[in-house]
C-alpha positions as CSV (number, residue, x, y, z in Angstrom):
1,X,101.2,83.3,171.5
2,X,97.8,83.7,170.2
3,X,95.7,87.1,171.7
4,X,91.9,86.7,173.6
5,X,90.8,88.1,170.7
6,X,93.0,86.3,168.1
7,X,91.7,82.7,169.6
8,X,87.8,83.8,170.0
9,X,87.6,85.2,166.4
10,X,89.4,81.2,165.5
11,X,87.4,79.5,167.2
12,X,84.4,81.1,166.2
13,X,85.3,79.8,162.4
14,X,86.3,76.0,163.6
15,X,84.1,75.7,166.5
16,X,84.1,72.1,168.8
17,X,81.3,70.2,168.0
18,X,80.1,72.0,165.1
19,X,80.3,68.6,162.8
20,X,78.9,65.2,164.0
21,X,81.5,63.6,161.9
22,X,84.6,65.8,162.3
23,X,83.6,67.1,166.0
24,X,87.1,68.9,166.5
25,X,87.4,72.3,166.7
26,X,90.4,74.5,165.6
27,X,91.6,74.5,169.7
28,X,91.3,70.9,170.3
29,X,93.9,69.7,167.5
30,X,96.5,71.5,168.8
31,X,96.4,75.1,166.7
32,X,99.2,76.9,169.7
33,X,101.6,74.7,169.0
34,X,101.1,75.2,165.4
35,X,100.7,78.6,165.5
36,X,104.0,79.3,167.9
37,X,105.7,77.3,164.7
38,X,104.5,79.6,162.3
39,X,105.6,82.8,164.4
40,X,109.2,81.3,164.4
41,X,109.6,80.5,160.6
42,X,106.7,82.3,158.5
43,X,107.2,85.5,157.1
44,X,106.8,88.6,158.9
45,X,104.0,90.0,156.5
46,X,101.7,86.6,157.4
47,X,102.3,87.6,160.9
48,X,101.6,90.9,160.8
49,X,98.8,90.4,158.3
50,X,97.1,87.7,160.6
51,X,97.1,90.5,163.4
52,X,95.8,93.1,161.3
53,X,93.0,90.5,160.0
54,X,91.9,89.8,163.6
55,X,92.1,93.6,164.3
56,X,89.5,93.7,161.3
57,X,87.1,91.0,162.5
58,X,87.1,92.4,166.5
59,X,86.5,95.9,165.6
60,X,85.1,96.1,161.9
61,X,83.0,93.0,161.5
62,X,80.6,93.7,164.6
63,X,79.6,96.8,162.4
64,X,78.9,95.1,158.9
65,X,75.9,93.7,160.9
66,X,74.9,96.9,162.8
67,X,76.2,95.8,166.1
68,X,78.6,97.5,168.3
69,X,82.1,96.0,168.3
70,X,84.0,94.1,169.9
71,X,83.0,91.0,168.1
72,X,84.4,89.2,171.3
73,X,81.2,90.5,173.5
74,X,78.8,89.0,171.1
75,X,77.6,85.5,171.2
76,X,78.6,83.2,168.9
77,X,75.6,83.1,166.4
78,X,76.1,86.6,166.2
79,X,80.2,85.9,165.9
80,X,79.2,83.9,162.9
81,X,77.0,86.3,161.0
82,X,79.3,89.2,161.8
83,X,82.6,87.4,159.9
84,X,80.0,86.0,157.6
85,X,79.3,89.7,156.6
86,X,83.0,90.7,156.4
87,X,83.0,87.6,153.8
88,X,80.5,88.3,151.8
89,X,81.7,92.7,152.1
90,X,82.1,94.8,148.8
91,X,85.4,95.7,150.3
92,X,88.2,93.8,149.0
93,X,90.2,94.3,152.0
94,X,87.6,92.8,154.1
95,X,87.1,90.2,152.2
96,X,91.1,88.7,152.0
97,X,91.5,89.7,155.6
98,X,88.9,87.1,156.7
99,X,90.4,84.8,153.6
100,X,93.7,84.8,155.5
101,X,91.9,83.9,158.8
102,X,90.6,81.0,157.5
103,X,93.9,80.2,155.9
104,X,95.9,79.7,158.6
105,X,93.0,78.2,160.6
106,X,92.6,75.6,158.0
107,X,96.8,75.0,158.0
108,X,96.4,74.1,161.2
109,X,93.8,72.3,161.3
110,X,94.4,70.3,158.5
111,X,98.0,69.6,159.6
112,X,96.4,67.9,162.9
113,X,96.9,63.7,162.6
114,X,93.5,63.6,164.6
115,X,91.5,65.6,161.5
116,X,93.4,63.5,159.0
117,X,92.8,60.5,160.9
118,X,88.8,61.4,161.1
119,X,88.3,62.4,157.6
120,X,90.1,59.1,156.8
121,X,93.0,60.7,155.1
122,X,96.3,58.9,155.9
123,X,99.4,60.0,156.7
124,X,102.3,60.9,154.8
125,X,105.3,58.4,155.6
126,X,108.7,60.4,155.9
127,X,110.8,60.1,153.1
């Protein structure tokens, strides 16, 4: 089960409504139950790495912009530019951390039939 924190920092990448054309956001495809099938079968590092990213963007990103953390107090423009920051970071670290964010965002976004179905992409038939 995804933290407060885990779902705000998400959402805050693939936001409802953000897109005219694709107005889905990460939460209204069905990211929990993708994400409670990824804590059953993925590796333990992509867990524990995904935690440890979202640790980064609540506590370190707020900072990269000169704002007190946690990022989850900000509002979202502010949410943006904050994990925009830890993107664009010298720090390597930073940089992947927020990489693997968007990762497993995009998995599961992608992996939603209402996303392939809106960006006109069809489905794969089973073999």
């Amino acid at each position: 089960m995804l933290s407060q924190h885990a779902r705000v920092v998400l959402d805050t990448l693939l936001p409802s409504g953000a897109n005219p054309v694709l107005p889905y956001g990460l939460f209204d495809t069905g990211f929990d139950t993708f994400w409670a099938d990824v804590e059953q079968t993925a590796l333990p590092a992509w867990r524990w790495g995904l935690r440890a990213a979202v640790f980064t963007a609540v506590w370190a990103a707020p900072l990269l912009i000169g704002r007190l953390p946690p990022l989850t107090r900000l509002d979202r423009p502010t949410r943006e530019r904050a994990l925009a920051a830890m993107g664009a970071s010298h720090v390597y670290l930073l940089r992947q951390m927020l990489g693997l964010l968007k990762t497993i965002a995009c998995l599961g976004y992608g992996a939603s039939p209402q996303v392939r179905a809106a960006i006109g992409h069809p489905r794969p038939e089973a073999p």
